[in-house]
C-alpha angles and dihedrals in degrees: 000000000000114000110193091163108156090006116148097227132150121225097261095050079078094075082085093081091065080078088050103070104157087044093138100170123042122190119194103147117149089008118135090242119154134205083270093065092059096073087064083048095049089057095054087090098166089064117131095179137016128190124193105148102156105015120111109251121128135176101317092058095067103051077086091059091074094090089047096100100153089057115134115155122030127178115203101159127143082014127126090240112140139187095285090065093059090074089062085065106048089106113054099105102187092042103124109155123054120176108198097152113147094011130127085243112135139193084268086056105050083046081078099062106035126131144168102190112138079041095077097060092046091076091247121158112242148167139184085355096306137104119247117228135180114232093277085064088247113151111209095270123092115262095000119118123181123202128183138012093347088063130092132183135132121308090009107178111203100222123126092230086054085052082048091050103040082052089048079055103047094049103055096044087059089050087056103043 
């Protein structure tokens, strides 16, 4: 693990980390990095965890994330990181926490990165990439609701007060329940 938070490093002093090949967690939060530090960091394939809230990369930063296959956890919050940088990032299967509070990150820019996969194997209806759900929200297992963008019925209107009401509804028919 190796922890630079509040470090006053330049972006090259990142090459370092090509003599570091089991690094498996990297802190840079609150670091002056830059995009061009992320190409030392791309090359650091072994990483687990990565943390840059408040450092000013953007987009271009993580195009150098796509050979980090044993990513799991990455914080991008208070960055200029938007939703093209989301694609860089479609393929980083064991990546399972993902921090983009405060960025400038959409809907459109989470599409990029969705996936259902352990769903699949859960029996769950879907289609397109979406869980189907009755109007109780109710998916066709026993005892599992669904509420928001993932879910597809009849009529679905993508709004986020819509998400805000389909939750309000699973919610109270399992209450009911």
């Amino acid at each position: 693990r190796l922890a630079l938070r509040w470090a006053d490093i330049a972006d090259d002093d990142l090459v370092i980390l090509a003599r570091m090949p089991r690094l498996d967690e990297l802190n840079l939060n609150e670091t002056p990095v830059t995009d061009a530090a992320m190409v030392h960091v791309g090359r650091a394939e072994s990483l687990r965890a990565i943390e840059l809230h408040h450092t000013k990369i953007s987009d271009a930063g993580l195009r150098n994330f796509a050979t980090l296959k044993q990513l799991q956890r990455l914080r991008l919050s208070a960055t200029d990181v938007g939703d093209e940088a989301m694609q860089f990032l479609r393929g980083l299967e064991h990546l399972s926490d993902l921090d983009i509070e405060h960025t400038k990150i959409t809907d459109q820019g989470l599409a990029h990165i969705a996936s259902l996969g352990p769903l699949k194997s859960w029996g769950i209806g879907l289609r397109a990439r979406q869980i189907e759900v009755g109007t109780d929200m109710a998916t066709c297992l026993d005892r599992v609701y669904a509420a928001g963008d993932v879910t597809a019925y009849p009529g679905k209107v993508r709004l986020i007060a819509v998400g805000f009401g389909e939750a309000a509804t699973a919610v109270n028919n399992i209450a009911v329940r």
